[in-house]
N, C-alpha and C positions, 0 to 999 in steps of 0.2 A: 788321531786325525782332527785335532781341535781347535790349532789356535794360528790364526793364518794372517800373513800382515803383506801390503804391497806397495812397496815403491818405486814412483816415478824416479828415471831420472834423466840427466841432460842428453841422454844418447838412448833410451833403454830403460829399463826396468828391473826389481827385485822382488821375487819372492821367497817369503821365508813363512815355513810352516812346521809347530810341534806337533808329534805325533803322539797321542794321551790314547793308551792302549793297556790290555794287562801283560804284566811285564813276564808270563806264562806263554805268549804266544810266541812262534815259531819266530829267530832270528832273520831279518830281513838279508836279501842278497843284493849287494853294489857293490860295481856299477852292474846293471843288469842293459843290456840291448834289445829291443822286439825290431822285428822287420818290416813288419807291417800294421801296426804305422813304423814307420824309422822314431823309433824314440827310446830314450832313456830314463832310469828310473830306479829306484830300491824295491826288488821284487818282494810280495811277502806270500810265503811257501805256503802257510794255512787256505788262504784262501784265490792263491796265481794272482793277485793286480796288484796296486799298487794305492798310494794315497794321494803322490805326486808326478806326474810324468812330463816330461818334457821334450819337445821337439827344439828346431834351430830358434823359431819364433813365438810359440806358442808354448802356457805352462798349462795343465788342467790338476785342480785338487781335489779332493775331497772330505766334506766333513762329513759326520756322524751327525745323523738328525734334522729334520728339517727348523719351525719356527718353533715350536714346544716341546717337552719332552715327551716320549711317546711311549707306549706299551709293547712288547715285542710279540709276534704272532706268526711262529716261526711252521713250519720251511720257508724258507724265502728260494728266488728262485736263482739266484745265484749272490756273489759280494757284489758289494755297491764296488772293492777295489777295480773291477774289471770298467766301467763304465770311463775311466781317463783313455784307456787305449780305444775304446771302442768311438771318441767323440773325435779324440787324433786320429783315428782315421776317415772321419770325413770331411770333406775339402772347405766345407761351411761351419764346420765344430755345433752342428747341430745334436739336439736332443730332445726324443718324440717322447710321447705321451706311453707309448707301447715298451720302450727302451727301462722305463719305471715300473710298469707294471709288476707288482709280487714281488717288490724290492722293498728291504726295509727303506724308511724315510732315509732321506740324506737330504747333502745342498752342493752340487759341484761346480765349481769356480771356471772360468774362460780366460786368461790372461792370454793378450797379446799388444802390441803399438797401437792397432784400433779398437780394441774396448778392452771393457772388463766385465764378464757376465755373469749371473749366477742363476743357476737351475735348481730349484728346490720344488722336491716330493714330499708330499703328506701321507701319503698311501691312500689319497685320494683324487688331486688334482696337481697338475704340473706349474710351477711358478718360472717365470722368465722377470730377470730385471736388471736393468744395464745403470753402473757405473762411471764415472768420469776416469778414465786412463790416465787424469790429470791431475788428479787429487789421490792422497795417500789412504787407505785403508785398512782397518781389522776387522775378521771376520773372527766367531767363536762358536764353538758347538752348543747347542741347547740344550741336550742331555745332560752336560757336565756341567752346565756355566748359567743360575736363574739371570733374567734382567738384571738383577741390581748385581750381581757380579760381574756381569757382560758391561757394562755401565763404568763399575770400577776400574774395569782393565783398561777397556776403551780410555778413562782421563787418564793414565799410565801411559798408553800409548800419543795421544795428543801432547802432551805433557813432555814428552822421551820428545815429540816431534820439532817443538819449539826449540829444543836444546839443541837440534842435531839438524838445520836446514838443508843441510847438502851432505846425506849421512855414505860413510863408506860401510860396502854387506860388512863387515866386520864388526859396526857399530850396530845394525840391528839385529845378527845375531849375536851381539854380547847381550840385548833388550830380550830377546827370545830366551836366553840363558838365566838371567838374573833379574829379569823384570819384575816388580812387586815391593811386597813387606815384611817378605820371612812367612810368610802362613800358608803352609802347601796348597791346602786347599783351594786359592785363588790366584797364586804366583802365576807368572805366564809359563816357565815350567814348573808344572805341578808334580803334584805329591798326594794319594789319598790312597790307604789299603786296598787291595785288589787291582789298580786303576794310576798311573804317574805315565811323566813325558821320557820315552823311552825312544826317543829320536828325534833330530832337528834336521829338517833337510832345506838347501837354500839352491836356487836356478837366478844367476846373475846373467840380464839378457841385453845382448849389445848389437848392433847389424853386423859387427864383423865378429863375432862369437858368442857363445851361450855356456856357461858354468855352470854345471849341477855339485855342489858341495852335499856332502851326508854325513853326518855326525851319530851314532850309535851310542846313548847314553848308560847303555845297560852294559856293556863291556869295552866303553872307551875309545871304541874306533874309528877311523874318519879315512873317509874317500873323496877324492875329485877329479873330475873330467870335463874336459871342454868339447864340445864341436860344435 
């Protein structure tokens, strides 16, 4: 749940996020449905959520970790996966102070046509900070990624941007795919014992439709569904 990018575009929006997990854990299920919220998404059976969920208009992700890397200090009190369904289903996509508590750290993401948010826990205090819906973005886990890695990706990604002004999902998930220098360890999909990008999943969002593509890296399979 690490490496997350988003773009605007002339009608709508893209997001596209790798999933950097051990490649041990339970296979995800897509297309998966909840009812309440109505949303869509790649279930993961270990722990019931998910990492990206989607409604008609709204995306919610989540990454691993808040701004540092952090110590883990376990039972926690349930997966950070559960907290996309829990945000979709408020009519505001609010997230309280209590909804974090005894949760490992994380940072979960808000896209929609009026902003783009992000909610980050230190397993201390709760951080809110909004985005331009207007401007293109990478976001990256801290756990897996120091500054000066986050740094490198980031000019990869600006970089990719220049090339690609008016990019089709196609073009940034082939960036999602292949982005880098050949060196697992900082590639945008990565690569690192224990620990590699074992899913890509993309929600292409339009007023007259919403696209959740899923891509399974670890046995080569791919889904997609519109509504």
């Amino acid at each position: 749940m690490c490496t997350l990018t988003y773009l605007p575009t002339n009608n709508g929006f893209i997001v596209t996020q790798n999933r950097d997990e051990s490649p041990l854990r339970g296979k995800p299920i897509f297309p998966y449905k909840s009812e309440s919220p109505l949303a869509h998404y790649p279930k993961d059976p270990d722990g019931d959520g998910t990492w990206m969920a989607a409604t008609k208009d709204t995306v919610v992700c989540v990454l691993n970790g808040a701004f540092e890397p952090h110590e883990r200090h376990l039972p926690y009190k349930h997966s950070r996966g559960l907290l996309p369904l829990l945000i979709l289903n408020r009519p505001d996509h609010e997230l309280k102070l209590s909804d974090a508590e005894e949760l490992e750290p994380f940072s979960v993401f808000i896209f929609n046509s009026k902003y783009v948010r992000r909610y980050t826990w230190d397993a201390q205090d709760l951080y809110l900070e909004e985005f331009s819906p207007s401007d293109r973005h990478i976001f990256q886990s801290a756990p897996l990624y120091s500054p000066a890695m986050q740094s490198l990706r980031s000019d990869w990604f600006f970089n990719w941007s220049i090339i690609h002004p008016t990019p089709h999902p196609k073009d940034i998930l082939e960036f999602h795919l292949l982005g880098g220098e050949g060196n697992g360890e900082t590639d945008i999909c990565m690569y690192r014992p224990g620990v590699q990008t074992t899913a890509i999943t993309q929600v292409v969002c339009t007023p007259l439709s919403t696209t959740y593509s899923y891509r399974n890296l670890l046995s080569d399979e791919e889904g997609e569904i519109s509504f």
